[in-house]
KESE-57182 format. One record per residue (C-alpha): residue in one letter; z, y, x. Coordinates in steps of 0.05 Angstrom, whole numbers, plus 5000, padded with zeros to 4 digits. Each point is the difference from the previous one (the first is absolute). Layout:
N
aZYX;...
***
This chain:
436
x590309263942;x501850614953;x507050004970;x496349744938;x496749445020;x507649775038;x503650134937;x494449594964;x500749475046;x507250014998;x500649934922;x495049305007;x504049715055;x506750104946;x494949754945;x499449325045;x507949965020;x501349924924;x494349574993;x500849515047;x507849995013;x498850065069;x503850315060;x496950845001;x498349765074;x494849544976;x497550414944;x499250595053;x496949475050;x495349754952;x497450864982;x499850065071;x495749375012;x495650254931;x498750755026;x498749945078;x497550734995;x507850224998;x502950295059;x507249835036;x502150664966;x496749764926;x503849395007;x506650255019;x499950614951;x498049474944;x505149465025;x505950545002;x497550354919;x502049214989;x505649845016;x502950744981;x498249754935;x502649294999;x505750235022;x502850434939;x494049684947;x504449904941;x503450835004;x492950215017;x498249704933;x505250254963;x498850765032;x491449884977;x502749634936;x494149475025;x501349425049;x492549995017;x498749975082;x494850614986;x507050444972;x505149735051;x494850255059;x498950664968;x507750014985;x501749785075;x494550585030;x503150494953;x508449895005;x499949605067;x494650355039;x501150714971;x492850114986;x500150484936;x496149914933;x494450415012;x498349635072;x501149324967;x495850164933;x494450185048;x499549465049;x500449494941;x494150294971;x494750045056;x495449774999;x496449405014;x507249645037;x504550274957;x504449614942;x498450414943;x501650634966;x507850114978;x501649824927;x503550524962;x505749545008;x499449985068;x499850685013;x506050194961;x504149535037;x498950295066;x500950704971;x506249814969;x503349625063;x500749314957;x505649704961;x505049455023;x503749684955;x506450145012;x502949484960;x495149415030;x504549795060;x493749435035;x494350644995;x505550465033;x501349555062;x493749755000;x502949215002;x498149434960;x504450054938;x501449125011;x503950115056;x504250624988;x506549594985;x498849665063;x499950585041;x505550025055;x501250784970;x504350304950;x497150264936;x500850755021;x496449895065;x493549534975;x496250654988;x500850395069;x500049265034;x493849804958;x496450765018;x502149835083;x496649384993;x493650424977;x500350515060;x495749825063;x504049655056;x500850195062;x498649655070;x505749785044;x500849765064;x504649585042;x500750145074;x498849435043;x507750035045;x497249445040;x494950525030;x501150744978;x505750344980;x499850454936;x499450675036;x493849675036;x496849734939;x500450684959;x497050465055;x493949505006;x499550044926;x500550824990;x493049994985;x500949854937;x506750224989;x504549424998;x507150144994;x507249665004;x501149624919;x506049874975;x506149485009;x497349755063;x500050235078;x493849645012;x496050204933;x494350534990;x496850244947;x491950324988;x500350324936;x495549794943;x493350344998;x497250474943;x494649864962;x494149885030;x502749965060;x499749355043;x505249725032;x500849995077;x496349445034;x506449695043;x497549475027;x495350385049;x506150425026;x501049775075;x507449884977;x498749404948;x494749735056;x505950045041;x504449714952;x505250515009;x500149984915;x499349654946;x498450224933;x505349734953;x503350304937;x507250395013;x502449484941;x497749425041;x503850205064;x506550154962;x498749224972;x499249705072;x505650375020;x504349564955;x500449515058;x505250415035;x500649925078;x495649415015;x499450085081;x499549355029;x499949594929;x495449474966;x496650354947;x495349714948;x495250434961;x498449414955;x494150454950;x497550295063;x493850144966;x495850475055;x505950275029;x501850714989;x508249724999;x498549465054;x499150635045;x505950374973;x504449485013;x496849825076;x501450775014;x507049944976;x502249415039;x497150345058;x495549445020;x506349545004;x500749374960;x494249764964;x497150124941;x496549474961;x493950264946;x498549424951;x495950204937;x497949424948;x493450355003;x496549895067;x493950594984;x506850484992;x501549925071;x493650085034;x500850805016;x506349845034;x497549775060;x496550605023;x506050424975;x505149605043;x495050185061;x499750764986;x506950014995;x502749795058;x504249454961;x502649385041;x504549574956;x495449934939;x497449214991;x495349994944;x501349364961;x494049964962;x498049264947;x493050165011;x502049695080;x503949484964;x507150345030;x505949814951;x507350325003;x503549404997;x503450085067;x503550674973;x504149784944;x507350285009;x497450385064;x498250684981;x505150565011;x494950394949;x494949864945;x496250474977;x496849864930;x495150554986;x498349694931;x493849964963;x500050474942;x497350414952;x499050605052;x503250564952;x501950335047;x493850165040;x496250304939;x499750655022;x495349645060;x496649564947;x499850354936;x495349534960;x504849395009;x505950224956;x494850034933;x497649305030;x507049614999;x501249464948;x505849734969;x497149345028;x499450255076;x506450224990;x503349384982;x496249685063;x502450445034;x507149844988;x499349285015;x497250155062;x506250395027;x504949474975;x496049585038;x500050385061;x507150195002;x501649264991;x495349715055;x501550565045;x507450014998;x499949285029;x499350305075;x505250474994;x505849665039;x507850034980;x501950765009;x492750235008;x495750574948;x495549914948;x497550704983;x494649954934;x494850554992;x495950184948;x494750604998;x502050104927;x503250364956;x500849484948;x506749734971;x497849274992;x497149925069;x505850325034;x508050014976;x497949444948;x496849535055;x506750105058;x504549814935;x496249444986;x500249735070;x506950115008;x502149604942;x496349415028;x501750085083;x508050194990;x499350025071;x497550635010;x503050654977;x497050664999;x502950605045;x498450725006;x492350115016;x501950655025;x504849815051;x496149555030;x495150615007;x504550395033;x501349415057;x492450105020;x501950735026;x493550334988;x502450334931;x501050765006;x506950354992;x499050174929;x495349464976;x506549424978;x502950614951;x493050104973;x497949324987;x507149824975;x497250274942;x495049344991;x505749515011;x501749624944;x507549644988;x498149335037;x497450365053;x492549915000;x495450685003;x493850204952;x495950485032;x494450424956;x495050465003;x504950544963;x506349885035;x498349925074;x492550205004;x498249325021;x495849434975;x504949524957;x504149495031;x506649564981;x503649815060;x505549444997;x504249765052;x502749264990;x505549715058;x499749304999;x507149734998;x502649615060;
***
């Protein structure tokens, strides 16, 4: 396909997405499915125009002063892809594939470079104006937060300790340039891709066959490490889900102890069983309700629970732009009853003197520092202790990474991580010592 007939096709599959309220995956599925003529390239070029766009739609709009899908493409192609006015005004009008002509109005706009309201705080960020309040940010940072939220993400990795060290795991991957991240001795990072390019295809690297890695987000290492030294302890990652943590936390006890995966949703837990193979793991038992297994025989056991809550996933939009203009105020509040609930049932297996650490892969007040004081007003047998400390007991942090991410720790000790401030997806991390 000629850039015209892509940009064509990726203004109707943004047409459908605010149609049909829709994840973009199924809107792109469903263009892919209706024009079997486009190529892999076709459909990645188209799929990648998209979610540019959905991710920074509302300053888009404000730079075109029109929040139609046909501006915020030409608007992403011109600002985000660096194609210039001249390049875009003739691919748009070729002809037969082509969208149409430029308006006058449209052609002065990407002349002029666009207009932002400066004073418009929701277009600037690029975040839902509902939830700004409830943003775990100050004021002064929503904007640079809100415009790290909007930049692509980039992949990272976990090496697999229980077969590959990290010096091993980056020279297999040099190919495509993975190098040490941040915070963490066993964390690498692959750097986002430009536009138009695709993103490397991991899991046909002999290493993740081997399962000397896993690909996990830096923030969601730094929230298993929460669990301190665990060698030899009963761990329970009770929202298992398919795993990425279950992993994390087998590596870190050094196949010692056992770790329990329970999620309430048996279909959740279904990729973990290959995973466990790959990686070498040993002391994972997958407790799944779809086999009729209970946890009964835990209560008060557990020298760790891990609650990896169900949430609103703010803090993974820069992977999945399209769902922060999909939250509700009514998701939300399920949202929150579903983590009361979890940090209720699941702190019944932590045993007198044992760790409830609470996770969230958000960046939302109400889902994170609002939910811990809530529980601890109703379980005064818990208290909350210094997320980072704990951290620190795992002995995989690097030398400067506790003065860094001191700067996340809030007065009761729990951590907020973001997009802005540590260049990870967004995670709260409690840690909650059960009296005893």
């Amino acid at each position: 396909m000629k850039e015209s007939g892509r940009l064509s096709g990726a203004i109707e599959v943004l047409e459908n997405f605010e149609a049909q309220h829709v994840p973009l995956k199924i809107c792109l599925t469903d263009w892919g499915r209706a024009h079997r003529f486009a190529g892999s390239g076709d459909r990645s070029w188209i799929s990648s125009l998209c979610h540019d766009v959905v991710r920074r739609r509302q300053s888009l709009a404000s730079q075109m002063q029109d929040d139609t899908p046909r501006a915020a493409c030409l608007a992403a192609l011109r600002w985000g892809w660096g194609w210039d006015a001249e390049h875009l005004a003739g691919v748009a009008a070729e002809e037969p594939h082509g969208p149409g002509a430029l308006t006058a109005e449209e052609q002065y706009a990407l002349e002029t470079d666009g207009h932002i309201d400066a004073a418009d705080t929701a277009y600037r960020a690029d975040l839902p104006a509902w939830l700004l309040s409830d943003f775990a940010v100050e004021e002064a940072a929503l904007v640079p937060e809100g415009q790290a939220i909007a930049a692509r993400a980039p992949i990272d990795l976990r090496a697999n300790t229980l077969k590959a060290d990290t010096e091993k795991v980056l020279k297999s991957l040099s190919k495509i340039n993975a190098q040490p991240a941040a915070f963490i001795q066993t964390a690498l990072r692959i750097a986002p891709p430009e536009a138009q390019q695709k993103s490397p295809a991991l899991d046909a690297m002999p290493a993740f066959a081997k399962g000397w890695v896993e690909v996990q987000d830096l923030g969601s290492q730094l929230a298993a490490l929460a669990v301190g030294d665990v060698a030899g302890k009963q761990i329970l990652d009770y929202c298992a889900g398919a795993g990425g943590k279950t992993l994390a936390l087998a590596a870190l006890s050094g196949n010692s102890g056992q770790v329990f995966a329970w999620d309430v949703e048996p279909r959740r837990l279904a990729p973990l069983y290959e995973r466990i193979r790959r990686a070498g793991t040993r002391n994972v038992q997958v407790r799944s309700p779809a086999d009729g297994a209970t946890l009964d025989d835990l209560t008060q056991k557990m020298d760790v629970v891990f609650v990896d809550a169900p949430c609103s996933g703010s803090g993974t939009w820069r992977r999945k732009p399209d769902a922060k203009w999909r939250l509700t105020s009514a998701q939300l509040a399920k949202r929150h009853a579903q983590q009361d609930d979890a940090l209720a049932t699941a702190s019944q297996f932590v045993k007198p003197g044992g760790l409830l650490v609470y996770v969230t892969c958000s960046i939302i007040s109400s889902e994170n520092r609002t939910r811990v004081d809530h529980f601890l007003q109703t379980h005064t047998d818990f208290q909350e202790s210094d997320a980072l400390a704990q951290m620190q007991q795992s002995g995989l942090l690097k030398d400067d990474a506790a003065e860094n991410l001191r700067l996340c720790l809030s007065l009761t000790g729990s951590l907020q991580l973001t997009p802005y401030r540590t260049n990870t997806d967004g995670f709260f991390i409690s840690t909650l010592f059960k009296k005893g």
